[in-house]
C-alpha atoms as one frame of an Amber mdcrd trajectory, in Angstrom:
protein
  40.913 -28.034  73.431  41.747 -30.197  70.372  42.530 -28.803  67.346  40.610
 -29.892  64.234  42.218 -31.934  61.737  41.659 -30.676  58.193  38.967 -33.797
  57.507  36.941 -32.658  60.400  37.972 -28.966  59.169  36.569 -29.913  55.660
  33.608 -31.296  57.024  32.413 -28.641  59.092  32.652 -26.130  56.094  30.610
 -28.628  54.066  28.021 -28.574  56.690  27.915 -24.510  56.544  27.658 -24.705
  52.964  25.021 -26.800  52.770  22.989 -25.322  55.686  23.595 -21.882  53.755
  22.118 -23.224  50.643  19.112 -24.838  52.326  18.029 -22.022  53.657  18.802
 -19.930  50.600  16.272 -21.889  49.155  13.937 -22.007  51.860  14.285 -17.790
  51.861  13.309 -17.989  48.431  10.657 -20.076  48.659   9.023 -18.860  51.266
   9.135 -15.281  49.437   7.357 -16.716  46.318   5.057 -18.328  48.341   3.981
 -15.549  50.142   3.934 -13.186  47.225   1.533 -16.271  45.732  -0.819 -15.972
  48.802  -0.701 -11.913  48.564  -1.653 -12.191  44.628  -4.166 -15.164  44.870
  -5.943 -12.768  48.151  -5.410  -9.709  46.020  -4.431  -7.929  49.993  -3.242
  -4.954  48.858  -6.882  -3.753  47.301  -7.680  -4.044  51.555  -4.985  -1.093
  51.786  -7.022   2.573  51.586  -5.033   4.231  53.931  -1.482   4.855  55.847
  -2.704   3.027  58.701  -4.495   0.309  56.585  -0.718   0.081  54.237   1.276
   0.303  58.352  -0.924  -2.535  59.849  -0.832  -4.827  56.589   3.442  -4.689
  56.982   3.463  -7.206  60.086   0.630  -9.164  58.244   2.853  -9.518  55.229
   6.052 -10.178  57.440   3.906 -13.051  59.493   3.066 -14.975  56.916   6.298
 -14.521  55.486   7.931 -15.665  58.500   5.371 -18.941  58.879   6.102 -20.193
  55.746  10.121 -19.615  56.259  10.161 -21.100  59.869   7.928 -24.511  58.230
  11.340 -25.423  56.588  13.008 -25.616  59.783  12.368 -29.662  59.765  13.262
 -30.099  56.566  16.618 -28.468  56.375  17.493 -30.353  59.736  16.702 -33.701
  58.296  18.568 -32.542  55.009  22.013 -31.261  56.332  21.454 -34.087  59.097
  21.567 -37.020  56.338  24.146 -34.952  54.514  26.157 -35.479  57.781  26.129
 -38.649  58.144  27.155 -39.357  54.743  30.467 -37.697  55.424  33.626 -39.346
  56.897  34.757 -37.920  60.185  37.681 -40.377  60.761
């Protein structure tokens, strides 16, 4: 197996870094928007009891989870154009 040069070495770690941001911000959108959804729904006035507050966990998580995996396309096409902007040669 090849070794990297330090270009390709450089590159690589740019990638990381800029898939670790994009989802950063996709985590922290995806938060806000769910807490949005939760306050606009006022769900946690549905919560009267333990197993009312245990089932509305998984709720909270799924929607969390929807809006986080949505972002999926766009940080592919993001970190993909920021690839091909970079010189591998």
């Amino acid at each position: 197996m090849a070794q990297l040069t330090r270009l390709e070495l450089a590159n690589w770690a740019a990638l990381y870094a800029a898939t670790a941001l994009c989802c950063a911000i996709a985590l922290a959108l995806s938060i806000v928007g769910a807490g949005v959804h939760v306050c606009r729904e006022r769900a946690w006035e549905e919560v009267r009891s333990v197993r009312q507050a245990i089932l509305f966990v998984p709720k909270l998580w799924w929607l969390w989870q929807r809006l986080y995996f949505r972002s999926t396309p766009v940080i592919i096409a993001i970190v993909g154009g920021f690839a091909m902007t970079l010189r591998w040669s």
